[in-house]
KOLMARMI-485902 format. One record per atom (N, C-alpha, C): atom name; x, y, z; residue in one letter. Coordinates in nm, 3 decimals. Layout:
N
<node at="CA" c1="X" c2="Y" c3="Z" aa="A"/>
...
! end
This chain:
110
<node at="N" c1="0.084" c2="-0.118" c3="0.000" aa="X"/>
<node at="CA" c1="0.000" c2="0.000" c3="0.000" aa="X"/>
<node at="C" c1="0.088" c2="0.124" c3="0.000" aa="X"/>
<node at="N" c1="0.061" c2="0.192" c3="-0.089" aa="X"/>
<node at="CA" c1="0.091" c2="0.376" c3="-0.116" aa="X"/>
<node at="C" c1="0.123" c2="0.462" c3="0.063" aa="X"/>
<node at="N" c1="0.189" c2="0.524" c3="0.038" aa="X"/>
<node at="CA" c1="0.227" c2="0.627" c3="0.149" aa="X"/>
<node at="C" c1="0.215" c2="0.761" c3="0.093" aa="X"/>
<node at="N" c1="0.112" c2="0.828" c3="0.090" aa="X"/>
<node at="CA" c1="0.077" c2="1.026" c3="0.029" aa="X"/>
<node at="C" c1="0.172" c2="1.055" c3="0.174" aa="X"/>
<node at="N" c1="0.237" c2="1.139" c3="0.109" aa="X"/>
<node at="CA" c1="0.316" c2="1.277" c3="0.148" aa="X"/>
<node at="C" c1="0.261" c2="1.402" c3="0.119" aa="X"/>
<node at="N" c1="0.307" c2="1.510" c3="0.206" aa="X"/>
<node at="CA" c1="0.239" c2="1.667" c3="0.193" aa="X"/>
<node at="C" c1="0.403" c2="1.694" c3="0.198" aa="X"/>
<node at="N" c1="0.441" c2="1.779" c3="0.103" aa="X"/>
<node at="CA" c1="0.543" c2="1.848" c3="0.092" aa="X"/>
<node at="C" c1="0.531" c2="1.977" c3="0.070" aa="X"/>
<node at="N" c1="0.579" c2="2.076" c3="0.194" aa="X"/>
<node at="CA" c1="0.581" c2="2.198" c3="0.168" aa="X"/>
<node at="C" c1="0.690" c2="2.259" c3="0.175" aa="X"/>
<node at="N" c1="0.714" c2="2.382" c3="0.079" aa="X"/>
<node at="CA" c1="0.852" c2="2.462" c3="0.026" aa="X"/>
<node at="C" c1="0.846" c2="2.659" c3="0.066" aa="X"/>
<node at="N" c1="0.921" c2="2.681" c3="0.106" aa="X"/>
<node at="CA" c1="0.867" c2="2.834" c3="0.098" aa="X"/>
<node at="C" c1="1.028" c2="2.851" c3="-0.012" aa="X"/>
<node at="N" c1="1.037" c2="2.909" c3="-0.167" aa="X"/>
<node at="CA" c1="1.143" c2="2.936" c3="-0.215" aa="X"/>
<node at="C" c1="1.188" c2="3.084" c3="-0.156" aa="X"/>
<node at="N" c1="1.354" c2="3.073" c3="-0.144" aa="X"/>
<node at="CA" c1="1.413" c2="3.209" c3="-0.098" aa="X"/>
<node at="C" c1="1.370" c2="3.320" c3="-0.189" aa="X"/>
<node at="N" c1="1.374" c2="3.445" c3="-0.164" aa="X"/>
<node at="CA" c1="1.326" c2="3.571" c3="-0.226" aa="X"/>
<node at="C" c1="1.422" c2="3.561" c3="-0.348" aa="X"/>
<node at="N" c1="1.321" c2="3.593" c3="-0.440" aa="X"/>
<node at="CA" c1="1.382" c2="3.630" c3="-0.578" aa="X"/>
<node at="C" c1="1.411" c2="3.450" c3="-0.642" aa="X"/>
<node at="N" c1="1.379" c2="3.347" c3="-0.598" aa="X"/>
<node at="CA" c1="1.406" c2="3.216" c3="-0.647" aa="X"/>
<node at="C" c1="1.311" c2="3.147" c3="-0.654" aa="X"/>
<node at="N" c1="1.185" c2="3.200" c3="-0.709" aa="X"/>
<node at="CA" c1="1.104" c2="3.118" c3="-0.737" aa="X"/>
<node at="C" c1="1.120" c2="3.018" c3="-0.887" aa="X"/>
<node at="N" c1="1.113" c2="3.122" c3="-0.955" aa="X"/>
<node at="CA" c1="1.115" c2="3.017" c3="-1.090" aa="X"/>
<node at="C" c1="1.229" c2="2.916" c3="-1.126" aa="X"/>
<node at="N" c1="1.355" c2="2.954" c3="-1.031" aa="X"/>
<node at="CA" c1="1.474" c2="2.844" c3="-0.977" aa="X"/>
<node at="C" c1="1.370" c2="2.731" c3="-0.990" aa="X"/>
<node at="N" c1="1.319" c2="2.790" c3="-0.806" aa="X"/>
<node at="CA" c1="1.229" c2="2.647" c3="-0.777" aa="X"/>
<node at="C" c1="1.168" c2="2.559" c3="-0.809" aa="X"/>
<node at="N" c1="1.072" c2="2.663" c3="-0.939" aa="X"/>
<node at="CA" c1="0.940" c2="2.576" c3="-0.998" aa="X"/>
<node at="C" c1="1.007" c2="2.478" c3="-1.063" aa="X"/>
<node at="N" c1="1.090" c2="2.510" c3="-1.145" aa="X"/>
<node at="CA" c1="1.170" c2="2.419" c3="-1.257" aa="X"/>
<node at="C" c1="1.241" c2="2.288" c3="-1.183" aa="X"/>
<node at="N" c1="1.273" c2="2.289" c3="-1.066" aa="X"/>
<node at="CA" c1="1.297" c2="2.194" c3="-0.970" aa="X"/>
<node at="C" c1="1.199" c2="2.084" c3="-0.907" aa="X"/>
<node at="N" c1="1.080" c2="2.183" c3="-0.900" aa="X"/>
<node at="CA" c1="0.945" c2="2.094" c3="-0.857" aa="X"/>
<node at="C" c1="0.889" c2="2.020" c3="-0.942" aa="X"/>
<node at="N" c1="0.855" c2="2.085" c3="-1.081" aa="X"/>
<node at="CA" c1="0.829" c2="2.030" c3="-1.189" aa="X"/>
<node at="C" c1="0.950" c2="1.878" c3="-1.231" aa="X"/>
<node at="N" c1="1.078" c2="1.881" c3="-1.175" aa="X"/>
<node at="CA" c1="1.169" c2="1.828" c3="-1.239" aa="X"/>
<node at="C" c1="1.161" c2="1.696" c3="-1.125" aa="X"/>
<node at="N" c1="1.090" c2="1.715" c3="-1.032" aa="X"/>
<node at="CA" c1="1.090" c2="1.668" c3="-0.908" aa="X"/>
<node at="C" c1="1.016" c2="1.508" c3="-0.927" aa="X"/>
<node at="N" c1="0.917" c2="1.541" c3="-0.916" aa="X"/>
<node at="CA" c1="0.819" c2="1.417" c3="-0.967" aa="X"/>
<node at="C" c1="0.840" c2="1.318" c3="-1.094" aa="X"/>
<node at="N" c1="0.928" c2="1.367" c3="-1.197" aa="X"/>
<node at="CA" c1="0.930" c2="1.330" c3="-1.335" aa="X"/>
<node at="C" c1="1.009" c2="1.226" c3="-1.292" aa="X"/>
<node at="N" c1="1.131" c2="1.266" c3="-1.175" aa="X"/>
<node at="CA" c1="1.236" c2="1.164" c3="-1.147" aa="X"/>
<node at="C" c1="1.210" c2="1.051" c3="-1.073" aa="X"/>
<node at="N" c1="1.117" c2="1.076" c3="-0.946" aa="X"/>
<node at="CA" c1="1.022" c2="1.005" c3="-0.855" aa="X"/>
<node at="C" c1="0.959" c2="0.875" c3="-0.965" aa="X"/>
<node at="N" c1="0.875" c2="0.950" c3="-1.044" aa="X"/>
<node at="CA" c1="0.790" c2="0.848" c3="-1.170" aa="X"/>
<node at="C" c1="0.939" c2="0.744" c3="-1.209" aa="X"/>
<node at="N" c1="0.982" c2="0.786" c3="-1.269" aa="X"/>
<node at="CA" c1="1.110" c2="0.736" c3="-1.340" aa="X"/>
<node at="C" c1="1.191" c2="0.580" c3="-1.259" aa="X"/>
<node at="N" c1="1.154" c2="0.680" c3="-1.200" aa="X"/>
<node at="CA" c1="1.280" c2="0.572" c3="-1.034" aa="X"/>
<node at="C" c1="1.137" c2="0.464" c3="-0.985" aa="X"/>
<node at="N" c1="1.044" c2="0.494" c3="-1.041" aa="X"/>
<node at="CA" c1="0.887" c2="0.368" c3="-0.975" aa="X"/>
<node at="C" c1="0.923" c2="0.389" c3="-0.841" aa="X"/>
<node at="N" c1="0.926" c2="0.510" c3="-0.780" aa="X"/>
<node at="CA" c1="0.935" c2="0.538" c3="-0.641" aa="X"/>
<node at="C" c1="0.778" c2="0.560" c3="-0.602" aa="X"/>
<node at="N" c1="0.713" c2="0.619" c3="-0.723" aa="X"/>
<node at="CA" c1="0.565" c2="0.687" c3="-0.655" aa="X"/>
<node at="C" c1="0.478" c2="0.640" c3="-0.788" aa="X"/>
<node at="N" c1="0.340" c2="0.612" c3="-0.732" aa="X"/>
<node at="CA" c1="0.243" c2="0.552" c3="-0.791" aa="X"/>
<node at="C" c1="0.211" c2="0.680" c3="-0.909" aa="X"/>
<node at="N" c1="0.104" c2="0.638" c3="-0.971" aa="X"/>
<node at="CA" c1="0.048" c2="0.665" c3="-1.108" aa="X"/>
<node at="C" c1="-0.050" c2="0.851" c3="-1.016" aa="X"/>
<node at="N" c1="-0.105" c2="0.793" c3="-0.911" aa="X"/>
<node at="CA" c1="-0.153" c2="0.869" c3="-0.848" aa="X"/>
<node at="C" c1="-0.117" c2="1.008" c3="-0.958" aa="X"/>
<node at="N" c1="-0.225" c2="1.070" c3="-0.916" aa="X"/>
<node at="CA" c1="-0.153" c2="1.282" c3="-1.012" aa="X"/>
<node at="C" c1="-0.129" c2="1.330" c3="-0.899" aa="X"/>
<node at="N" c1="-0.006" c2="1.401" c3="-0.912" aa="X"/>
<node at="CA" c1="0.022" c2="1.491" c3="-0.815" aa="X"/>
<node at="C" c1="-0.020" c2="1.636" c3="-0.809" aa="X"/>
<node at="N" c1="-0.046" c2="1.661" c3="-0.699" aa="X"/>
<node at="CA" c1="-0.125" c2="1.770" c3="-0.650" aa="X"/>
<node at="C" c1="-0.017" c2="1.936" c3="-0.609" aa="X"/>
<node at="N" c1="-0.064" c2="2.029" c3="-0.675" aa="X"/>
<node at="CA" c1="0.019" c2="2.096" c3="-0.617" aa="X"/>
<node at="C" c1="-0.028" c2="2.217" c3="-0.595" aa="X"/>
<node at="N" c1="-0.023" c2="2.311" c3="-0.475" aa="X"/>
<node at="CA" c1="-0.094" c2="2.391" c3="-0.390" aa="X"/>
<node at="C" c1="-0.012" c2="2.535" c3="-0.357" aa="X"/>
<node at="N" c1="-0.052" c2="2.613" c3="-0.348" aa="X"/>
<node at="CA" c1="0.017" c2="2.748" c3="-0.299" aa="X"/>
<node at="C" c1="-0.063" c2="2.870" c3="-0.178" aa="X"/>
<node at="N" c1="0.037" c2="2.838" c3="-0.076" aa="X"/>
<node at="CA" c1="-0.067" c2="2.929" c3="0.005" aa="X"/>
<node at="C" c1="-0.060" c2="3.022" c3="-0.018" aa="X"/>
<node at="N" c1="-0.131" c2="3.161" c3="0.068" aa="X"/>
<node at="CA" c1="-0.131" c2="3.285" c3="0.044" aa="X"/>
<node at="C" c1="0.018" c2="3.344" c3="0.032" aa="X"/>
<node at="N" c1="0.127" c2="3.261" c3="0.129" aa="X"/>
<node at="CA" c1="0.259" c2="3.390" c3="0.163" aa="X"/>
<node at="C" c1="0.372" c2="3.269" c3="0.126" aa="X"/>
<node at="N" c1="0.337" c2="3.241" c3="-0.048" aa="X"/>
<node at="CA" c1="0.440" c2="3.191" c3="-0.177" aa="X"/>
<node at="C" c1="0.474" c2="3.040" c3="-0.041" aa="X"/>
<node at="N" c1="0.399" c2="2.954" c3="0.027" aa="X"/>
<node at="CA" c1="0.454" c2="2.830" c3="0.014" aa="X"/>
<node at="C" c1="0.401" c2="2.777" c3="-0.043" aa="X"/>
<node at="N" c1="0.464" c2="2.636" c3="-0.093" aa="X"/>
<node at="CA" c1="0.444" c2="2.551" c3="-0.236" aa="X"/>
<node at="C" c1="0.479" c2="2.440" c3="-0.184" aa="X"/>
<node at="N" c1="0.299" c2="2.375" c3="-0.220" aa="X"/>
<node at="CA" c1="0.299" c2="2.214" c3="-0.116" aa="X"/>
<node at="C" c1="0.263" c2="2.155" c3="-0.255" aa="X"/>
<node at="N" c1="0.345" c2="1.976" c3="-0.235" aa="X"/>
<node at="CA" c1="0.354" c2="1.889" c3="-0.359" aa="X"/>
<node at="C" c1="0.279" c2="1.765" c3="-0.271" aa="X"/>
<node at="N" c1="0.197" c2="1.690" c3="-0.323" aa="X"/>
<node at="CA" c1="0.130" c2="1.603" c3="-0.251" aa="X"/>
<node at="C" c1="0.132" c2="1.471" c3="-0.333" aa="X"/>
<node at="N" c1="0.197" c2="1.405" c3="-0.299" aa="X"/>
<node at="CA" c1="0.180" c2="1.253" c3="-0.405" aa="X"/>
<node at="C" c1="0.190" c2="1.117" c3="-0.287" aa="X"/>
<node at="N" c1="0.198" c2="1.030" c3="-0.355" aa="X"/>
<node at="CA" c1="0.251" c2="0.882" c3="-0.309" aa="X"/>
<node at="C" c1="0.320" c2="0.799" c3="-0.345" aa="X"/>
<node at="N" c1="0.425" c2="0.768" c3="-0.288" aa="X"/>
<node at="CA" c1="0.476" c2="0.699" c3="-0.214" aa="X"/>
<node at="C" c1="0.460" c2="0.560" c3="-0.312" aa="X"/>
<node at="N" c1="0.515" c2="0.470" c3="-0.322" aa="X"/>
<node at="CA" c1="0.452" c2="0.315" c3="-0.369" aa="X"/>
<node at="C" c1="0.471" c2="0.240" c3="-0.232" aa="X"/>
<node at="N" c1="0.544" c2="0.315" c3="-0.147" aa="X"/>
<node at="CA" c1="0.580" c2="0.179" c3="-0.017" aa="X"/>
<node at="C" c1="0.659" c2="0.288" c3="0.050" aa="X"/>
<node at="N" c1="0.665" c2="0.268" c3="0.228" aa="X"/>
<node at="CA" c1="0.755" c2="0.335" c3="0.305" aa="X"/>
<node at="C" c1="0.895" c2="0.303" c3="0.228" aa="X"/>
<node at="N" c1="0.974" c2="0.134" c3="0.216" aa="X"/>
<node at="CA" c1="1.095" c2="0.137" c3="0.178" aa="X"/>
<node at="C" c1="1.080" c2="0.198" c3="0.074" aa="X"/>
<node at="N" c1="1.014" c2="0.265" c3="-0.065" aa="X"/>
<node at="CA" c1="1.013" c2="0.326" c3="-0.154" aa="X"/>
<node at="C" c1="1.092" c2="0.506" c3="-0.095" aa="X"/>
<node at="N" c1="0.998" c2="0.522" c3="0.009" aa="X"/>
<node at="CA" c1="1.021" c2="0.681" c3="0.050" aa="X"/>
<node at="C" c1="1.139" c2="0.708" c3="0.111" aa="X"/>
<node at="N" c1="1.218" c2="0.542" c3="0.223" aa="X"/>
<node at="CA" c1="1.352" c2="0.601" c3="0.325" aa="X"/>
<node at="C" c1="1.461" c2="0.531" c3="0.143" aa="X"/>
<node at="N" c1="1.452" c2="0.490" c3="0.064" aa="X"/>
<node at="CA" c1="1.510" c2="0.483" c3="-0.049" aa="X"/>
<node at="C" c1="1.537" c2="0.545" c3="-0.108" aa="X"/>
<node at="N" c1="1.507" c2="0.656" c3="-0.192" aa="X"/>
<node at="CA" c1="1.464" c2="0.754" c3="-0.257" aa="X"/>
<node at="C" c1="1.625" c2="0.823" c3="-0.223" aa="X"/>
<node at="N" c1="1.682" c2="0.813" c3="-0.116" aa="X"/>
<node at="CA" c1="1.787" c2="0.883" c3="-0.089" aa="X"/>
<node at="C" c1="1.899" c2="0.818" c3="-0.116" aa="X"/>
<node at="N" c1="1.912" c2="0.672" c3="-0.170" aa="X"/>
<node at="CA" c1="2.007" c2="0.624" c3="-0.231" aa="X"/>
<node at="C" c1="2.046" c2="0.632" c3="-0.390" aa="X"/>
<node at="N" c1="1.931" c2="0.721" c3="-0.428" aa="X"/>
<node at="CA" c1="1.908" c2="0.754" c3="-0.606" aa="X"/>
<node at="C" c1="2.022" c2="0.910" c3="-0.601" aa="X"/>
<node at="N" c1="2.163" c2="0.949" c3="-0.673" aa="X"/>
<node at="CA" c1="2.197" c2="1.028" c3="-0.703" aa="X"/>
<node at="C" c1="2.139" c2="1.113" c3="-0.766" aa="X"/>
<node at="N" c1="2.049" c2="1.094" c3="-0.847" aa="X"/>
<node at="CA" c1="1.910" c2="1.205" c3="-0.925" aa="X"/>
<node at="C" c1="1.838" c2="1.255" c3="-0.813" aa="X"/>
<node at="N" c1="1.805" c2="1.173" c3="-0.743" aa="X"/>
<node at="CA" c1="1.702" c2="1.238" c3="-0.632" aa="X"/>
<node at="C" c1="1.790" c2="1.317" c3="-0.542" aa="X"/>
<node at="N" c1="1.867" c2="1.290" c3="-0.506" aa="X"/>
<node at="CA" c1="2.008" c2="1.346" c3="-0.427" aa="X"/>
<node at="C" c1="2.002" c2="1.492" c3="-0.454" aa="X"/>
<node at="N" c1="2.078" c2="1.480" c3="-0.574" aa="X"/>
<node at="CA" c1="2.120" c2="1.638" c3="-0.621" aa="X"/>
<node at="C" c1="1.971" c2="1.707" c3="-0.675" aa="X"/>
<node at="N" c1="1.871" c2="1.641" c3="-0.649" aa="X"/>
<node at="CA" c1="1.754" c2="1.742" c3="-0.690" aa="X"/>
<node at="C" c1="1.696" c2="1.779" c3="-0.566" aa="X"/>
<node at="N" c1="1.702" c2="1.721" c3="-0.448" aa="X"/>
<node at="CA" c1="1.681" c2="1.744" c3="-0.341" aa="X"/>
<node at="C" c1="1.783" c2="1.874" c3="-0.257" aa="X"/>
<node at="N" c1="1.900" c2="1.870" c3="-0.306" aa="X"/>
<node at="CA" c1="2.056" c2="1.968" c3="-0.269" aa="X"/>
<node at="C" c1="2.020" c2="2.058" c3="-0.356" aa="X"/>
<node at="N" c1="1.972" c2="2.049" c3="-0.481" aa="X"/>
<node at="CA" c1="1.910" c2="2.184" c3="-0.553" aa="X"/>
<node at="C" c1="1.803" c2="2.275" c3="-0.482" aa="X"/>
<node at="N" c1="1.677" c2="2.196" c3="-0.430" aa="X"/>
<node at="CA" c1="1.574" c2="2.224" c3="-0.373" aa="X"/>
<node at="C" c1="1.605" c2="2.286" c3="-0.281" aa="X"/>
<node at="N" c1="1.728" c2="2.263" c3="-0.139" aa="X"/>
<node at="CA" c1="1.727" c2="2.301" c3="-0.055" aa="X"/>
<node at="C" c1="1.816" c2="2.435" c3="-0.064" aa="X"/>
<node at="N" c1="1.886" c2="2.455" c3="-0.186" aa="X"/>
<node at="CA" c1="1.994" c2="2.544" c3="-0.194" aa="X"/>
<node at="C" c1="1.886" c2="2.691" c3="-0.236" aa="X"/>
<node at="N" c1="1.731" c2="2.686" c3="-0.258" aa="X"/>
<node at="CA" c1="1.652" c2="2.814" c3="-0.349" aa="X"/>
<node at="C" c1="1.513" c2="2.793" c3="-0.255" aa="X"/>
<node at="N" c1="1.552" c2="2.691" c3="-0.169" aa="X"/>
<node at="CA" c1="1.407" c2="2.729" c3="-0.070" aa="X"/>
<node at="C" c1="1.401" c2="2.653" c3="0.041" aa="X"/>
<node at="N" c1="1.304" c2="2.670" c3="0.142" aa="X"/>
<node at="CA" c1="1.309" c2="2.669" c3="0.281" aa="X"/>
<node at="C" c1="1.236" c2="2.463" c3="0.274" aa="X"/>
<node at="N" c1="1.282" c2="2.419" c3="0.386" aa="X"/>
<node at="CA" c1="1.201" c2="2.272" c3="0.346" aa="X"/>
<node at="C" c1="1.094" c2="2.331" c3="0.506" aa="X"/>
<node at="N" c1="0.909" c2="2.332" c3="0.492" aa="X"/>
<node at="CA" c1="0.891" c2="2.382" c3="0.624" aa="X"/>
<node at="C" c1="0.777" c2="2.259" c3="0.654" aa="X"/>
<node at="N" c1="0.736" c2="2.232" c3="0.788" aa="X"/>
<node at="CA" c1="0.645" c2="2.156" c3="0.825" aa="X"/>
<node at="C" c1="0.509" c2="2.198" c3="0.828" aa="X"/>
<node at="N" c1="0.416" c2="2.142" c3="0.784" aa="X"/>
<node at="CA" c1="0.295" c2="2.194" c3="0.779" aa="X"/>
<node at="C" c1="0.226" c2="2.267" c3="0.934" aa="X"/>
<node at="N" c1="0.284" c2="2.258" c3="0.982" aa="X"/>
<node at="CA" c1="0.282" c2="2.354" c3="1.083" aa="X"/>
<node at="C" c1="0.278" c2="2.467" c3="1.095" aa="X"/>
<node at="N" c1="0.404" c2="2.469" c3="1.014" aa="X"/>
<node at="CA" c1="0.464" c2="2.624" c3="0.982" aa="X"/>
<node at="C" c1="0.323" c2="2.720" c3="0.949" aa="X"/>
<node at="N" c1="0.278" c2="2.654" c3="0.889" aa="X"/>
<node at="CA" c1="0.172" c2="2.737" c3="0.771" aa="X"/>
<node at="C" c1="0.051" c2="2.803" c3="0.856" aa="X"/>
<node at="N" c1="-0.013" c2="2.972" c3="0.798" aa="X"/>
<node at="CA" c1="-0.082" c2="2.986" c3="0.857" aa="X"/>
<node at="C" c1="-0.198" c2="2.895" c3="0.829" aa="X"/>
<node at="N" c1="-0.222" c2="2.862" c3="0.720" aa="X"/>
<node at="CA" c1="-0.405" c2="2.760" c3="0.677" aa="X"/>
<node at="C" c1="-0.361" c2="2.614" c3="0.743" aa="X"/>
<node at="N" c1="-0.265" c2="2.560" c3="0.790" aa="X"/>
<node at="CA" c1="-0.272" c2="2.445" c3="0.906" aa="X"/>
<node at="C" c1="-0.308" c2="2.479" c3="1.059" aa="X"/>
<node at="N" c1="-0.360" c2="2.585" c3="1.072" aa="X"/>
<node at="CA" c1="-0.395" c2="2.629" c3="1.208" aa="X"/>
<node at="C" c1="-0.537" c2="2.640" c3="1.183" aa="X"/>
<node at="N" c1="-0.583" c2="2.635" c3="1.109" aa="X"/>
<node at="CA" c1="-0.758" c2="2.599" c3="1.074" aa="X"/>
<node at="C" c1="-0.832" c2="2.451" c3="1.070" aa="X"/>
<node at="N" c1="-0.917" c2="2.439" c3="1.079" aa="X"/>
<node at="CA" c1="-0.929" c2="2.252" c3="1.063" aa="X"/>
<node at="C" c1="-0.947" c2="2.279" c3="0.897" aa="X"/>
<node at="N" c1="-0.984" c2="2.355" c3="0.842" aa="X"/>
<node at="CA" c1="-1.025" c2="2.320" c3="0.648" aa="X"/>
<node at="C" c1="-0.922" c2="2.435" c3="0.595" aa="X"/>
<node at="N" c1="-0.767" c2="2.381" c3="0.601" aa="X"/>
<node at="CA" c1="-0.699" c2="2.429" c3="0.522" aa="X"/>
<node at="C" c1="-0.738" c2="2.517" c3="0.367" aa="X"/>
<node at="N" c1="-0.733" c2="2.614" c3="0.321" aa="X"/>
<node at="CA" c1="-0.731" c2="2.635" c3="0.212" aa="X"/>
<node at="C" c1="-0.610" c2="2.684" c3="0.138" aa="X"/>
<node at="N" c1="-0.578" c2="2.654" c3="-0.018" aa="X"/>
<node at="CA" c1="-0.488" c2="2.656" c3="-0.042" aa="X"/>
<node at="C" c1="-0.569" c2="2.670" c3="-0.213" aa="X"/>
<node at="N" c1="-0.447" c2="2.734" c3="-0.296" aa="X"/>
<node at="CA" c1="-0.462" c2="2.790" c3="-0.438" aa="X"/>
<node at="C" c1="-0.418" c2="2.673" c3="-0.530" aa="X"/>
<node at="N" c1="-0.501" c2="2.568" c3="-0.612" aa="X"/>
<node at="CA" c1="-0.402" c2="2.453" c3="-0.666" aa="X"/>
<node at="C" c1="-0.338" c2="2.582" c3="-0.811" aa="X"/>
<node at="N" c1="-0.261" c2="2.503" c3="-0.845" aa="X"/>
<node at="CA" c1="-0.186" c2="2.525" c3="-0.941" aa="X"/>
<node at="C" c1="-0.090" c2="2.433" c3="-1.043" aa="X"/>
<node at="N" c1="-0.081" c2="2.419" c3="-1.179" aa="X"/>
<node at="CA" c1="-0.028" c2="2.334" c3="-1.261" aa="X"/>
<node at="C" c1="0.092" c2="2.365" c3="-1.330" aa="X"/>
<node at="N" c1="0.164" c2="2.293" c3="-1.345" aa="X"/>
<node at="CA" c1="0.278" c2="2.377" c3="-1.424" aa="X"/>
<node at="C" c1="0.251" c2="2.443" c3="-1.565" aa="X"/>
<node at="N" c1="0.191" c2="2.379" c3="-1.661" aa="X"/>
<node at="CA" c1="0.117" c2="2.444" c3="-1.757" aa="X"/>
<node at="C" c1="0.076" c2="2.557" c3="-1.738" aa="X"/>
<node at="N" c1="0.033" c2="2.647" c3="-1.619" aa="X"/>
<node at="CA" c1="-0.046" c2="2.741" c3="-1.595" aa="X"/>
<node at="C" c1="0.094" c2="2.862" c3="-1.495" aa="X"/>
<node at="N" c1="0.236" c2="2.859" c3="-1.514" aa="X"/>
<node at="CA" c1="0.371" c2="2.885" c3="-1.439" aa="X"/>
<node at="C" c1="0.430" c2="2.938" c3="-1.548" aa="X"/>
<node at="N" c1="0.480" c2="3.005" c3="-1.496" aa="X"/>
<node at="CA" c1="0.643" c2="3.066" c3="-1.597" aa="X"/>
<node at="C" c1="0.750" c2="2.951" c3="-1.607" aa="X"/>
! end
């Protein structure tokens, strides 16, 4: 059985479109590697520019794995080098019980 993850990003000032191109580049590799199911991934923006990616998982050993892939590696050391990694905590719409959040597609991005 699948493991969904909530991944949220706040990118550093002035590094967004760094980012997007990273996020977008993110999942393609995940698919690639049969780390994460067919599932569509979901992707969300709160009001103050954080950027949550929501997919699954094919299996926990799929997710503590993922870190033995050099692709995933250096896309993850990219990610962290143009934006913040934060816990849904962080966020003001996780202090509500009905989160709201802006979806968004890459098709629809610079």
């Amino acid at each position: 059985m699948g493991i969904v993850v909530i991944c949220s990003y706040r990118p550093n000032e002035g590094q967004d479109g760094d980012f997007l191109r990273l996020l977008e580049r993110h999942h393609g590799v995940l698919r690639h590697l049969n780390l994460i199911t067919e599932r569509p991934v979901v992707y969300l923006q709160s009001d103050d520019r954080v950027y949550l990616e929501i997919f699954e998982w094919i299996s926990e050993e799929a997710s503590r794995g993922a870190h033995d892939h050099e692709s995933i590696k250096e896309i993850w050391g990219e990610m962290a080098q143009v934006s913040e990694f934060l816990p849904l905590s962080a966020l003001e719409e996780a202090k509500t019980p009905f989160a709201h959040f802006t979806p968004f597609s890459f098709d629809q991005k610079d």
